[in-house]
KEPABA-804506 format. One line per 5 residues: number of its first residue (from 1); for each residue z, y, x of N, C-alpha, C, O, CB. Coordinates in steps of 0.001 Angstrom, whole numbers, padded with zeros to 6 digits. Glycine has a CB too. Example, Ala and Ser with C-alpha at 12.3 -4.5 7.8 and 13.67 -1.06 7.14 Angstrom:
2
1) 007800:-005690:013190:007800:-004500:012300:007800:-003300:013200:008465:-003319:014236:009046:-004473:011308 ~ 007080:-002250:012850:007140:-001060:013670:007870:000030:012900:008039:001138:013409:005725:-000598:014084 .
END
This chain:
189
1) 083649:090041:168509:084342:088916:167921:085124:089407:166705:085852:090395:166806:085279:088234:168955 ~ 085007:088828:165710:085935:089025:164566:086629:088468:164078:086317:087312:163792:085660:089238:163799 ~ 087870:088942:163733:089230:088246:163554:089364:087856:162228:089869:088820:161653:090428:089099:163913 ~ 089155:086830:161330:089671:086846:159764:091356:086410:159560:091842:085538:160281:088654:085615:158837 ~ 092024:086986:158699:092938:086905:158328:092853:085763:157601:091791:085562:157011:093291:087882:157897 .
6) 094103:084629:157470:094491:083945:156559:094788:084637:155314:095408:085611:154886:095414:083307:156990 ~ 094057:083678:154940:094146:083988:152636:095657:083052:152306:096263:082318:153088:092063:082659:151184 ~ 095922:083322:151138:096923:082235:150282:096256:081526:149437:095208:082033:149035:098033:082826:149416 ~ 096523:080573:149070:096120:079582:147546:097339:079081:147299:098113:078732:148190:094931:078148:147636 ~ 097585:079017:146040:098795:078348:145107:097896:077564:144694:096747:077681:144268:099703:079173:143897 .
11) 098868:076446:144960:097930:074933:144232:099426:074096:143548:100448:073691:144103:096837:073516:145965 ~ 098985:074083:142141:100033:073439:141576:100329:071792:141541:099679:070928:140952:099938:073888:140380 ~ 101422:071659:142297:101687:069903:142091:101556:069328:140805:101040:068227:140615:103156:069430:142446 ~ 102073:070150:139810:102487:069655:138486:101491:070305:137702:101504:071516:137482:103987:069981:138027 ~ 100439:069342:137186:099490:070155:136190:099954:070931:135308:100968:070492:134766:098734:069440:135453 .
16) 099280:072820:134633:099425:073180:133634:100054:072541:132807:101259:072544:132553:098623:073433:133327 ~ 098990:071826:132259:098997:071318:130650:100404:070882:130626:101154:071304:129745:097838:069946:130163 ~ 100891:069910:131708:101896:069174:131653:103541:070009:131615:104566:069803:130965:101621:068274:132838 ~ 103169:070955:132602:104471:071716:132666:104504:072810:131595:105442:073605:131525:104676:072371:134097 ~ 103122:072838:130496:103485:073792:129438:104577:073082:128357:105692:073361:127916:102062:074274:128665 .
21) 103481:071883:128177:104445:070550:127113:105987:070596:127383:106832:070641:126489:103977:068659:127585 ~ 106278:070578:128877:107630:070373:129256:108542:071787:128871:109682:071817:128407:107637:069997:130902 ~ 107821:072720:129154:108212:074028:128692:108590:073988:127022:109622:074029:126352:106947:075071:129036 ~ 107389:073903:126808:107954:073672:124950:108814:072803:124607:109523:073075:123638:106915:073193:123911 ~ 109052:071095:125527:109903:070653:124916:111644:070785:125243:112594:070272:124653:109409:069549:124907 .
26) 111588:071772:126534:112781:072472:126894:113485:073556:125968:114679:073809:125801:112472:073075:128065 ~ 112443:074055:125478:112684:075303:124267:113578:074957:122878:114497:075536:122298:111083:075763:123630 ~ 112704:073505:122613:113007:072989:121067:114307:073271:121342:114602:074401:120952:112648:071325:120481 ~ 115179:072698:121848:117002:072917:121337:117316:074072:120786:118156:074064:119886:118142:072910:122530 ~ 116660:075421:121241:117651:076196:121265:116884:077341:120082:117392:078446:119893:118079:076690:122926 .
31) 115575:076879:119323:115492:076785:118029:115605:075941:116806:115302:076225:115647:114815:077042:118003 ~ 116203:074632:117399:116436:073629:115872:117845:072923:115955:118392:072441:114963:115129:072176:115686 ~ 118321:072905:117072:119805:072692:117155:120959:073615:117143:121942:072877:117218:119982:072139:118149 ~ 121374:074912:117084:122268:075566:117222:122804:076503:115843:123537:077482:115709:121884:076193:118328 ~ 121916:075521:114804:122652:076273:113002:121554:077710:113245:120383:077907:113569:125279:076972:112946 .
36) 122899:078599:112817:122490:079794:112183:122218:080517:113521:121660:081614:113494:123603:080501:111116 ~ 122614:079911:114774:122168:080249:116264:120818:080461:116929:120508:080924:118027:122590:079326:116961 ~ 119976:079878:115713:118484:079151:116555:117925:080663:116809:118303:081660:116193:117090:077866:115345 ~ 116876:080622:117916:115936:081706:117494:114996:081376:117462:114614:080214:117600:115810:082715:118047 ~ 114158:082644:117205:112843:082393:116757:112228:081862:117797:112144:082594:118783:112137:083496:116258 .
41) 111522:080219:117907:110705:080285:119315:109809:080772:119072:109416:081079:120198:110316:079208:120048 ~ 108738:081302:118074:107518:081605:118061:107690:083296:118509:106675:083896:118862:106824:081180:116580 ~ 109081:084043:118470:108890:085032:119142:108901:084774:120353:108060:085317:121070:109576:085873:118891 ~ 109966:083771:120968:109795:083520:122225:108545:083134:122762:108211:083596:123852:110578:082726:122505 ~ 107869:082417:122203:106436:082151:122534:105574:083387:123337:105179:083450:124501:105725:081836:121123 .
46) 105461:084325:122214:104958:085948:122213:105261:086441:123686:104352:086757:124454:105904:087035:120985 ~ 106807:086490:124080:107205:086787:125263:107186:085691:126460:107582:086152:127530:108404:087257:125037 ~ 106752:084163:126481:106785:083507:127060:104656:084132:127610:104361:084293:128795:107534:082068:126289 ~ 104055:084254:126950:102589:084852:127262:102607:086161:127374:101542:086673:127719:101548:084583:126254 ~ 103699:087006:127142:103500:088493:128170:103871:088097:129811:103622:088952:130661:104846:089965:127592 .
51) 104331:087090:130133:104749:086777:130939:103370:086119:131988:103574:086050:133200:105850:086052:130418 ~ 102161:085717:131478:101539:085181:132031:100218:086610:131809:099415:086708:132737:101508:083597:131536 ~ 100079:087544:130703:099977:088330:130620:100320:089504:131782:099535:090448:131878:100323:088193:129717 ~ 100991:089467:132282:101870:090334:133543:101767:090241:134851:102197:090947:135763:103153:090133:133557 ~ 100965:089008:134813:100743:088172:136265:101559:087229:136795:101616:087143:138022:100715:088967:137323 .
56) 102462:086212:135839:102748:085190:136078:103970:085455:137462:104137:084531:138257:101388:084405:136237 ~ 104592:086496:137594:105384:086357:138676:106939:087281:138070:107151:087981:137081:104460:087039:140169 ~ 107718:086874:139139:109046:087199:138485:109340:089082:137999:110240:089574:137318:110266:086629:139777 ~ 108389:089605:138559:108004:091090:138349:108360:091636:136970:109039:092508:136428:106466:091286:138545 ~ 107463:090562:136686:107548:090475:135002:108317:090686:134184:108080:091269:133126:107430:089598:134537 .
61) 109626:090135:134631:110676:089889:133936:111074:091315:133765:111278:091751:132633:111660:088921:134562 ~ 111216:092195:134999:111553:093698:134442:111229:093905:133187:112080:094277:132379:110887:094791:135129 ~ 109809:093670:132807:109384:094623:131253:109724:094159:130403:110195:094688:129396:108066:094897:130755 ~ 109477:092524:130736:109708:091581:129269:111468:091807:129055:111777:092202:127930:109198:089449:129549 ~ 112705:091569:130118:113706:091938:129573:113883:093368:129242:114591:093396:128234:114561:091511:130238 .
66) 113596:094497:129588:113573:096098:129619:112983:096595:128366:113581:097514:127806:112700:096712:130857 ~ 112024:096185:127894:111423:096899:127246:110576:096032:126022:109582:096528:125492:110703:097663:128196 ~ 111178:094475:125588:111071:093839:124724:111875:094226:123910:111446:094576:122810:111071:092812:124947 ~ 113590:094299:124246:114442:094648:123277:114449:096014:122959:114843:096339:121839:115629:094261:123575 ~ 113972:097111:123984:114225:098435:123739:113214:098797:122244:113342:099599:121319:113814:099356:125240 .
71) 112242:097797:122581:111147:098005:121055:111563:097445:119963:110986:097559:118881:109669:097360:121085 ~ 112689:096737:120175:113300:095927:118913:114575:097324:118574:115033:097712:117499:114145:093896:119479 ~ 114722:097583:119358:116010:098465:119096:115685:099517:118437:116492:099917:117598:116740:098942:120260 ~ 114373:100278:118643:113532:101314:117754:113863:100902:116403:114514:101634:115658:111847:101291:117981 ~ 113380:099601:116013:113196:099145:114839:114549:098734:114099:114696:098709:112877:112275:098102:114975 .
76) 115563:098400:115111:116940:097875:114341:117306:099796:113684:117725:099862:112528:118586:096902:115913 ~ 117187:100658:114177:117495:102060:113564:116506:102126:112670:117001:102354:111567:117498:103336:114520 ~ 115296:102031:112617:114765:102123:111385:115156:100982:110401:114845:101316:109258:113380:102207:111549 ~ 115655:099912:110446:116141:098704:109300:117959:099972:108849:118194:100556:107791:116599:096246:110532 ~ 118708:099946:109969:119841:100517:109637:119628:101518:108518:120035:101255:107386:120423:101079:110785 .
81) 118940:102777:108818:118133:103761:108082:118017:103228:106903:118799:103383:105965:116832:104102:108619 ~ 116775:102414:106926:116267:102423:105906:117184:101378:104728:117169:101687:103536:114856:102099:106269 ~ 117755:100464:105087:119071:099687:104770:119524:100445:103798:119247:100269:102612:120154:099499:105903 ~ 120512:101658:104401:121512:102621:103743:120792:103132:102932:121171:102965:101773:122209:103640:104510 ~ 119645:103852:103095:119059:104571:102037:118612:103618:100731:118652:103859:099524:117834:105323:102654 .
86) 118343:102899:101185:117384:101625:099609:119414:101559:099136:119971:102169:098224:116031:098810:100513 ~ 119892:100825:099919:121486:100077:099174:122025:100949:098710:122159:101105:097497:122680:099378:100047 ~ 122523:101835:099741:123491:103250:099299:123344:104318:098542:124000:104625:097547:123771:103941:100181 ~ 122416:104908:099068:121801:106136:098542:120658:106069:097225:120217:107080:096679:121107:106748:099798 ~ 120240:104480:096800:119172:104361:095606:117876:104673:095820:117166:104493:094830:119467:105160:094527 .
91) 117172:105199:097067:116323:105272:096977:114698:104175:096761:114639:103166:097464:116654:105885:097655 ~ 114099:104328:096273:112930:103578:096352:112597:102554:097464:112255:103375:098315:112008:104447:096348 ~ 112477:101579:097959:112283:100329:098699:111007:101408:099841:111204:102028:100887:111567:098615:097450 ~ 109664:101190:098940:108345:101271:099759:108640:102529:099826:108352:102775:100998:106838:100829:099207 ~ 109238:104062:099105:109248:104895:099770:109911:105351:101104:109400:106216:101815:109366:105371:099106 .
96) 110768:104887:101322:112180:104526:102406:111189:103821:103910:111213:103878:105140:113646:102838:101420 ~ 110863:103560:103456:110186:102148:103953:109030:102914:105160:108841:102772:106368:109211:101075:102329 ~ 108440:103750:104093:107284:104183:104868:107779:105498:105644:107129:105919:106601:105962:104465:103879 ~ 108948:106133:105204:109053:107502:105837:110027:107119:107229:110020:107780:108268:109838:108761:104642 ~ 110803:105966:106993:111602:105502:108481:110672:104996:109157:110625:105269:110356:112814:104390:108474 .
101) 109595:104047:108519:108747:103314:109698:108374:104457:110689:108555:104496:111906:107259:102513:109107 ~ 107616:105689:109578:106755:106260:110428:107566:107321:111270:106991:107991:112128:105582:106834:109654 ~ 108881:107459:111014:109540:108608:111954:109607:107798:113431:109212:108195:114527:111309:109169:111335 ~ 110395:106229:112989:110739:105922:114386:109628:105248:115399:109744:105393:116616:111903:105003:114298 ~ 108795:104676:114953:107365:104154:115277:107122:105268:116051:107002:105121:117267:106238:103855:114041 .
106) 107029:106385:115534:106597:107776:116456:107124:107951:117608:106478:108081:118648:106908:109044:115886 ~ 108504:107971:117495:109847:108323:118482:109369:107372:119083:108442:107685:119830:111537:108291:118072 ~ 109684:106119:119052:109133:105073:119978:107823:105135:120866:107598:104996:122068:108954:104023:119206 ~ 107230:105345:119994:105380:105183:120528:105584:106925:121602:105508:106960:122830:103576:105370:118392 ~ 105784:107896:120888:105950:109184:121733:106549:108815:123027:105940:108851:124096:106874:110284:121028 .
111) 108061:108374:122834:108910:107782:124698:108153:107734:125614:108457:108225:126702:109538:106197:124975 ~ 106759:107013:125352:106346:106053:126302:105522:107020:127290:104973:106715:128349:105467:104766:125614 ~ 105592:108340:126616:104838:109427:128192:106410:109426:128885:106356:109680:130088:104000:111793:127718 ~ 107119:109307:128621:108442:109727:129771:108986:109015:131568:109600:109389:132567:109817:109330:128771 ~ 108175:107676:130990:108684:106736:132412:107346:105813:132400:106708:105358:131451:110468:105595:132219 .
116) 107102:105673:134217:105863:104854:134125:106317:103125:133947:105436:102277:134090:104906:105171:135633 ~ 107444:102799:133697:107419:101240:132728:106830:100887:132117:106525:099703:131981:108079:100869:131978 ~ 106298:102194:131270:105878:101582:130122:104319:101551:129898:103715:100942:129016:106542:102239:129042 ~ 103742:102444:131021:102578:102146:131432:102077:100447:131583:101230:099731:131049:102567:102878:132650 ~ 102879:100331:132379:102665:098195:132323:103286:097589:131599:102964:096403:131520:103088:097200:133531 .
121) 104289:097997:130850:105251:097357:129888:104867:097655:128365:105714:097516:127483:106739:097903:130188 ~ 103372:098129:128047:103268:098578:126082:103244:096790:126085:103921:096379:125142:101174:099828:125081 ~ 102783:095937:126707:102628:094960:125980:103990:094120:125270:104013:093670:124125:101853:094218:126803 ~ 105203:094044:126381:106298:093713:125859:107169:095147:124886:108138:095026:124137:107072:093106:127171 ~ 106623:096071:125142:107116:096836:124026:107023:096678:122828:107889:096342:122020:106809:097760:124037 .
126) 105901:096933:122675:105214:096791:121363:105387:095492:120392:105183:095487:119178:103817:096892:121678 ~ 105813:094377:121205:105688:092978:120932:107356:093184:120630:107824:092281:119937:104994:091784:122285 ~ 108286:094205:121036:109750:093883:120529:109710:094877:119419:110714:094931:118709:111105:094121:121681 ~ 108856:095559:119192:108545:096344:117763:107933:095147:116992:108735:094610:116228:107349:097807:117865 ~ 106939:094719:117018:106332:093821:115975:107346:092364:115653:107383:091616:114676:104724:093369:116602 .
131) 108134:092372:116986:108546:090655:116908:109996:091137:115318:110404:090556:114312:109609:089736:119291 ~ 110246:092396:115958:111677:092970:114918:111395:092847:113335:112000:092464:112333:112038:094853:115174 ~ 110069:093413:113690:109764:094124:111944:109030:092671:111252:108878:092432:110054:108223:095936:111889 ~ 108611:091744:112524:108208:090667:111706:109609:089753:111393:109462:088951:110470:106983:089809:112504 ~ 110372:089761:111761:112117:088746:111173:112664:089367:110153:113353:088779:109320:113629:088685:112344 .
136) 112297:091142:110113:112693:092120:109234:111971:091632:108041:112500:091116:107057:112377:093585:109679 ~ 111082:091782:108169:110111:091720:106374:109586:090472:106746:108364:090490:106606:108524:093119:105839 ~ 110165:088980:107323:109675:088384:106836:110923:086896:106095:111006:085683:105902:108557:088285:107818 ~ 111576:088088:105961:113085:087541:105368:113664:086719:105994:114468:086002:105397:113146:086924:104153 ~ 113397:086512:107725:113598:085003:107980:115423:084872:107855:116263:085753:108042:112855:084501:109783 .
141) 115572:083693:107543:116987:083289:107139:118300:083171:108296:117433:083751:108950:116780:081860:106495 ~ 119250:083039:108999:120199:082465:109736:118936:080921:109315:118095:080551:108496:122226:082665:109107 ~ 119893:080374:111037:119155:079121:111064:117472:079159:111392:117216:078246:112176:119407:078503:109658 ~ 116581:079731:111124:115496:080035:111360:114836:081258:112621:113664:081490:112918:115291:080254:110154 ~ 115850:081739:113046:115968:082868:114175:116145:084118:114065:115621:084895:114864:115045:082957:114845 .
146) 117056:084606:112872:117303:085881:112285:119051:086395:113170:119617:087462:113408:117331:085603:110248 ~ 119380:084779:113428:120702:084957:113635:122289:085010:112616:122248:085012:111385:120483:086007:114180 ~ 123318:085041:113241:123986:084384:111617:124578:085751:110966:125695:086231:111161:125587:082965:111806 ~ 123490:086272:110106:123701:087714:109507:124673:087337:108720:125058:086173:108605:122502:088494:108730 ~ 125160:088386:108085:126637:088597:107473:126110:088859:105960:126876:088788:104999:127667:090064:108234 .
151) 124596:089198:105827:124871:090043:104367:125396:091521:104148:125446:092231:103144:125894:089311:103635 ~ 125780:091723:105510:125828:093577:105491:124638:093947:106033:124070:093526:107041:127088:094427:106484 ~ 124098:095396:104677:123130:095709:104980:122920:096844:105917:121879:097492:106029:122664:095765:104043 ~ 124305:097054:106743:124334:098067:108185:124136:097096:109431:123285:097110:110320:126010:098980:108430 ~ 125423:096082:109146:125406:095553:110504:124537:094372:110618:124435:093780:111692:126767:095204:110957 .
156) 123478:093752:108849:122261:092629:109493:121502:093307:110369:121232:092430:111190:121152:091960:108409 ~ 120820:094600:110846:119738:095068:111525:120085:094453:112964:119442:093580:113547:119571:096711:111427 ~ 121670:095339:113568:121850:094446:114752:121888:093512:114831:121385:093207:115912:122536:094462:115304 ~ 122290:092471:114181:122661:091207:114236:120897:090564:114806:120682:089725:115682:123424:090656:112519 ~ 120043:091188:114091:118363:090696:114223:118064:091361:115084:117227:090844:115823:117273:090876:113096 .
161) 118508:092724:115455:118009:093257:116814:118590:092267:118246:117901:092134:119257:118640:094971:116918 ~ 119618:091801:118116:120159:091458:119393:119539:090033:119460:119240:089640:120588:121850:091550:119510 ~ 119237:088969:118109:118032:087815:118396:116917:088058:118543:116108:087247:118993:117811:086945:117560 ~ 116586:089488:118113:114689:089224:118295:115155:089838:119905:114379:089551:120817:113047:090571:116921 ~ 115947:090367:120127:115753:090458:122003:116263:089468:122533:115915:089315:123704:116476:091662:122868 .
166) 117052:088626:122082:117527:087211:122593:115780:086096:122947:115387:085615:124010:118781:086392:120944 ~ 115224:086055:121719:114182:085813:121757:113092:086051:122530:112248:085230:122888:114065:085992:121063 ~ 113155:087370:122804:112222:088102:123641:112710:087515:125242:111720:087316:125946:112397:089942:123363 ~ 113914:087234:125871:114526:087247:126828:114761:086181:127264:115144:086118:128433:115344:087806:126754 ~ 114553:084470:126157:114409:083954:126226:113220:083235:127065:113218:082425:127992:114747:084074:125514 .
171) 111723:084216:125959:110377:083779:126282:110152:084282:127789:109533:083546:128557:109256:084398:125199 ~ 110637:085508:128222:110446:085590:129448:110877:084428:130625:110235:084207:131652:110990:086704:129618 ~ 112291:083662:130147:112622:082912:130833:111491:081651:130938:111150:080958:131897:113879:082696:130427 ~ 111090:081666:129605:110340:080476:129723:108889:080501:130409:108347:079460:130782:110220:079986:128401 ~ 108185:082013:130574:107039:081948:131209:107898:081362:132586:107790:080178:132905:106087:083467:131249 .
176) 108666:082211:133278:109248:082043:134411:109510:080391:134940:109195:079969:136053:110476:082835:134234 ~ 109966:079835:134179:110245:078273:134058:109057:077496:133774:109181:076305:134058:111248:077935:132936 ~ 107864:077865:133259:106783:077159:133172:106080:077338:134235:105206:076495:134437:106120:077367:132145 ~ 106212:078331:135115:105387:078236:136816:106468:077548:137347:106011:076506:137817:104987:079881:137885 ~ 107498:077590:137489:108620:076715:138327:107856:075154:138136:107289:074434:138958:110531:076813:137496 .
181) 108070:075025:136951:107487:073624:136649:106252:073047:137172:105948:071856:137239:107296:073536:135382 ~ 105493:074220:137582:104045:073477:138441:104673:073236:139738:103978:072651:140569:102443:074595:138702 ~ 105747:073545:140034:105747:073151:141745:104769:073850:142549:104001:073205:143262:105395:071575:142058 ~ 104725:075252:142492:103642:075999:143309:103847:075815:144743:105047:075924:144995:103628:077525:143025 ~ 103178:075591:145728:102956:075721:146858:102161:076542:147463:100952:076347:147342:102765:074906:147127 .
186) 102652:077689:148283:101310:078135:149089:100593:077533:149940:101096:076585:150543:101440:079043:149743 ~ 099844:077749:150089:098801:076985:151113:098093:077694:151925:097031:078000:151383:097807:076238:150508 ~ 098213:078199:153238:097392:079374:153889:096265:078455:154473:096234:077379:155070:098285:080390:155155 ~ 095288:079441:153996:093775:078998:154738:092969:079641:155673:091923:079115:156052:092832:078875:153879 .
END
């Protein structure tokens, strides 16, 4: 005689489609209402799909909060860096540019033999490196999800490091909140 074990099924009350819409339209406030506060949702976006990327469960959240901002933080020292040197020191823009990218990009990218996080976590890593350097060079303004920079060219880097991880920390919330929203149920069979 053989014994089968009960399986699980998650069966969602609340269709996808529906609880994504609701997801996005939960988001809008807190990129078009809060001034020079907003952030970027389209970074949040990025981190709202490492999240489903990860396997859709609260697990997730370790990397996406851990190691979204830690990749933004690589990059706020290379903006600081490279900041001082272009403002202060006179040097050349694209030369500056290319010798900080490529020191800390390294340092960063090298870390990642040290702890197995980051074995499951390059995706939110990497994504708080790209989400940084894309608010960085892509001039985005206060009001648009840069955060309400000052115009100092030491302390704008943090100011964008601590929204593009706001951002990042956000989107995690929101994968998290877009399975809430299906109303999952298990169902043993």
């Amino acid at each position: 005689m053989s014994h089968s074990t009960p399986s699980e099924v998650v069966v969602q009350r609340v269709p996808l489609w529906l609880a994504v819409s609701l997801t996005v339209l939960i988001s809008l406030p807190f990129g078009t209402l809060l001034g020079d506060y907003n952030l970027a949702l389209w970074a949040s976006f990025i981190a709202w799909a490492e999240y489903f990327a990860l396997g859709a469960k609260p697990s997730a959240l370790k990397y996406i909060w851990t190691l979204f901002p830690l990749g933004a933080l690589f990059m706020g020292i290379f903006a600081t860096i490279n900041n001082y040197c272009v403002v202060y020191a006179g040097w050349d823009l694209l030369p500056s540019v290319a010798l900080w990218l490529f020191i800390l990009v390294a340092v960063a990218v090298y870390m990642m033999k040290f702890h197995p996080m980051f074995q499951t976590g390059t995706l939110p890593y990497f994504n708080g490196i790209s989400m940084y350097l894309a608010l960085y060079f892509g001039g985005i303004a206060p009001g648009a999800g840069a955060g309400p920079l000052t115009g100092n060219p030491v302390i704008d880097p943090w100011i964008l490091w601590l929204w593009t991880s706001l951002a990042g920390i956000f989107g995690g919330f929101l994968g998290w909140l877009n399975v809430q929203l299906t109303f999952p149920k298990v169902i043993k069979t």
